[in-house]
C-alpha positions in Angstrom: -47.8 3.4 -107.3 -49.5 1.3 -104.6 -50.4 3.0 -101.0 -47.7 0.8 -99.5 -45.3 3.4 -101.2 -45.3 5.7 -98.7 -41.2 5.4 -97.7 -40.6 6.5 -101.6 -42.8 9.6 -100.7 -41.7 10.5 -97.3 -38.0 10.1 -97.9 -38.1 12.4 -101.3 -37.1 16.0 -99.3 -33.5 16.6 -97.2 -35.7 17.1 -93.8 -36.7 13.8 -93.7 -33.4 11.9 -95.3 -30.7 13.6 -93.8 -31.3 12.1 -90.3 -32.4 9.2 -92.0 -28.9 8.6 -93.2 -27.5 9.6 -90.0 -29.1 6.7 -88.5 -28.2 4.4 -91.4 -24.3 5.1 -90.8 -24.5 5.0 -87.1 -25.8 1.7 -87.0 -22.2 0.6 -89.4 -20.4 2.9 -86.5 -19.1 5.2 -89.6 -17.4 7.8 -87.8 -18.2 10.7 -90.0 -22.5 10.0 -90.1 -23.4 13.0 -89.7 -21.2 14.5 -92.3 -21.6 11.7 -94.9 -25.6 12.2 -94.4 -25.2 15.7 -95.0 -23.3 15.3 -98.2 -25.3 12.1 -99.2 -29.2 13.4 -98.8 -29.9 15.1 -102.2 -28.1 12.5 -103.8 -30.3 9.9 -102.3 -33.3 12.2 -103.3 -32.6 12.6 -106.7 -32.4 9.1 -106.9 -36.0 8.5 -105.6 -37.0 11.5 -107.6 -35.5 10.7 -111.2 -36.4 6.6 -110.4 -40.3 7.9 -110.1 -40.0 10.3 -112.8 -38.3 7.3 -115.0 -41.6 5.1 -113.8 -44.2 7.2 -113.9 -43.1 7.9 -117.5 -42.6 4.2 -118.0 -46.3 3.5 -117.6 -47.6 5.6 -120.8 -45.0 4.8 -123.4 -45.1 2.5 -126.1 -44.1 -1.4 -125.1 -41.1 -0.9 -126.8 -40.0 2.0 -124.7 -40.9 0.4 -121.4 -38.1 -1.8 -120.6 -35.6 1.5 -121.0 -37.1 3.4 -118.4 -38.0 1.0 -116.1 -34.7 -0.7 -116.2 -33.1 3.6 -115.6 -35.4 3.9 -113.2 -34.8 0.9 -111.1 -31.0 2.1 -111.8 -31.6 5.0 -109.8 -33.9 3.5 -107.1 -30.8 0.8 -106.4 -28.0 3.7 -106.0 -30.5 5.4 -103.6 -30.5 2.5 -101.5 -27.3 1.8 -102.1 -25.9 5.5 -100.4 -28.0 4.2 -96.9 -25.3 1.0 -96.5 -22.2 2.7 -98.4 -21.8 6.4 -97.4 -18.8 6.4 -100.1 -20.8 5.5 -103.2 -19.7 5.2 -105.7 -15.6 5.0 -104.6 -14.4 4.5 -108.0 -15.6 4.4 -111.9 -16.3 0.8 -111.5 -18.7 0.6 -109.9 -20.8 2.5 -112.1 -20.7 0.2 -115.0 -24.2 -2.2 -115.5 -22.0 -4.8 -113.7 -23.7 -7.5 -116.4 -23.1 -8.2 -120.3 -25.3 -9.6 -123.0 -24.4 -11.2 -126.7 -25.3 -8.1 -128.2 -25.6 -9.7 -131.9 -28.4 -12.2 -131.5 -28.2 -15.7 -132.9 -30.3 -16.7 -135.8 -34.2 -18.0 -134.3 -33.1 -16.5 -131.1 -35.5 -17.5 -128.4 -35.7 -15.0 -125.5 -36.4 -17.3 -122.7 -32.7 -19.6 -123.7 -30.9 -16.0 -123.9 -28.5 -15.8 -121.0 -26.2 -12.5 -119.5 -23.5 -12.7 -117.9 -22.5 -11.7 -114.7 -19.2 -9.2 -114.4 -17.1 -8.9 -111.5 -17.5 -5.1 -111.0 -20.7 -2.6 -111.5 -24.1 -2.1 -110.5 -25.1 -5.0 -110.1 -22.2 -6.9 -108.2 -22.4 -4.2 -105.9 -25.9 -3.6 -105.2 -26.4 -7.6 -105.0 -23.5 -7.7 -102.3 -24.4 -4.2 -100.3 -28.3 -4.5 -100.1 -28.5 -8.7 -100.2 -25.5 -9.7 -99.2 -25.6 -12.4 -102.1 -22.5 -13.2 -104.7 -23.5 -15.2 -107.4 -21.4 -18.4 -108.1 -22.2 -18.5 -111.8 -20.9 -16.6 -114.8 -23.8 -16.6 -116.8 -27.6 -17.3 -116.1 -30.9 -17.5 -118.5 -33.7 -15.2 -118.7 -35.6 -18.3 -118.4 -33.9 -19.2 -114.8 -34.5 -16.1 -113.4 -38.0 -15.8 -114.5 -39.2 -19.4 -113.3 -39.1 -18.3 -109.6 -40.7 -14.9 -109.9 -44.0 -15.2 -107.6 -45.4 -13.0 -110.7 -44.4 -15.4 -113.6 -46.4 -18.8 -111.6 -49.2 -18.3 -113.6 -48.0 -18.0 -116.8 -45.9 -20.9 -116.9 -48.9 -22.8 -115.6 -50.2 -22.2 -118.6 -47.1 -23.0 -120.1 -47.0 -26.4 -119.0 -43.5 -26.3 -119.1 -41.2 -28.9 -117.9 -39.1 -28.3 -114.4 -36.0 -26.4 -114.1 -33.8 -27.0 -111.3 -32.5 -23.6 -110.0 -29.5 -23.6 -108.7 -29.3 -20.3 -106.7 -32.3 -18.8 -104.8 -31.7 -14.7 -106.2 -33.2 -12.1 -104.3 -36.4 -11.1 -106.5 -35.4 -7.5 -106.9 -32.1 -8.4 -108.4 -33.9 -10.9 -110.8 -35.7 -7.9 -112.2 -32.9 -5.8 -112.5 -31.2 -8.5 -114.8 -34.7 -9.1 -117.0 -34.7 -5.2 -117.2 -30.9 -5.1 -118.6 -31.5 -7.7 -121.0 -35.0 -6.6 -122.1 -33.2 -2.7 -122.4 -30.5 -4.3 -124.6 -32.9 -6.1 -127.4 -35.3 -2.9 -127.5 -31.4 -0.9 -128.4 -29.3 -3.1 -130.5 -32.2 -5.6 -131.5 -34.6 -3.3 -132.8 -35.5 -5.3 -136.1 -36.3 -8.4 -133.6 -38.3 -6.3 -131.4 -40.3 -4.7 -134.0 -41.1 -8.2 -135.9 -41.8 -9.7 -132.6 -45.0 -6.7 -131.3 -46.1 -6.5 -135.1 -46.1 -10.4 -135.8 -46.8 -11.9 -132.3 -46.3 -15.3 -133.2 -43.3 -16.1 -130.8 -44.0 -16.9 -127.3 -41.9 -14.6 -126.5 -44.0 -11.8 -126.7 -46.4 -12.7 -124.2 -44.0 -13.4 -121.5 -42.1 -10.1 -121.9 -45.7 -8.9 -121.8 -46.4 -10.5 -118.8 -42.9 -10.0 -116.6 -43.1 -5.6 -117.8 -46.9 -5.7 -117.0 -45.8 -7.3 -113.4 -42.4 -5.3 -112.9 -44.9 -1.9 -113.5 -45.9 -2.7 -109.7 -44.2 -5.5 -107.9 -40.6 -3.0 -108.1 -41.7 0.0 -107.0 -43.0 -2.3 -103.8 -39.9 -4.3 -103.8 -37.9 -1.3 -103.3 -40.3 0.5 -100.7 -39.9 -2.7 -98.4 -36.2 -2.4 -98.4 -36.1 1.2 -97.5 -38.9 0.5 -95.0 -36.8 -2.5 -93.4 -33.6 0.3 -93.2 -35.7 2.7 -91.3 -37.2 0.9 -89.0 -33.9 -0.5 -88.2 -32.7 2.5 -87.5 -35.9 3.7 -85.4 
């Protein structure tokens, strides 16, 4: 991981995170913050234990393993930060669901970048997009291709491309962006696994390269992503 990094470090023993959280639900006025941080602190270090574990792993397996543990290990890195804004996470079984769904039988010549998931009302993701962002979606379903396009990581590529503009309709915080990729990607790599394997061993769909491309990216740019948040939390709480 990059030296920027350190939060993920410091914050990974109860010393450091229980007054950490403290801060985190004094500044919502909870009225139990202490207690709540007490409760909360392994919790929130397991989370930034098991999402490095998940990476670190991540970054010596086979491609077709990749998009698995990155998309777990961002999983665990979101309910981390999600126990600094919501000291009663998770409140029900809801919101442990993904909180998105895919087609999981694939159309005939399916082409990654027109694949779409849609966005459910309760889980992960709807809950982690409104805690940490503050952002709702207003659409049901949205394209891997859409959620690529504005990825700061992705410019070059579709320089190269040469494709056509899109008009995007909603500006989505980057982090969430990858968390949806990751889903889909972790979705093909279970239930497509004839599709993935044709598409490493063949390489003759475009495809390939840009999945290429957005895990080679996501290897850095989360772990980063996520250490800025956290960073953000504590020094608003300092």
């Amino acid at each position: 991981m990059a030296s920027d990094d350190t939060i993920l470090t410091y914050l990974q023993v109860t010393a450091h995170t229980r007054p950490f959280l403290s801060a985190c639900y004094d500044k919502i006025k909870h009225s139990k913050a202490e207690h709540h941080a007490y409760n909360n602190a392994e919790r929130f270090v397991y989370g930034l234990t098991l999402g490095h574990d998940y990476w670190s792993t991540a970054l010596h397996t086979p491609l077709s393993v990749k998009p698995l543990l990155f998309y777990y290990g961002l999983n665990h890195y979101l309910k981390s930060c999600l126990l600094t804004v919501d000291p009663g996470y998770p409140a029900t079984a809801k919101v442990l669901a993904h909180g998105l769904s895919t087609r999981k039988r694939k159309k005939q010549h399916y082409r990654f970048l027109e694949d779409d998931i849609r966005i459910q009302p309760h889980g992960l993701f709807p809950h982690a997009a409104h805690h940490l962002f503050q952002f709702t979606s207003t659409k049901d379903k949205i394209s891997m291709d859409e959620l690529l396009r504005p990825l700061a990581s992705m410019d070059n590529i579709y320089q190269l491309k040469k494709s056509p503009p899109l008009e995007i309709e909603e500006d989505w915080p980057e982090l969430l962006s990858y968390f949806a990729v990751l889903y889909n990607l972790s979705m093909l790599v279970r239930y497509e696994g004839e599709w993935w394997g044709e598409m490493e061993q063949m390489k003759d769909r475009e495809d390939y390269v840009f999945i290429v491309h957005f895990l080679n990216s996501a290897a850095g740019q989360i772990p980063s992503m996520v250490s800025a948040w956290l960073t953000d939390q504590f020094s608003s709480t300092h």
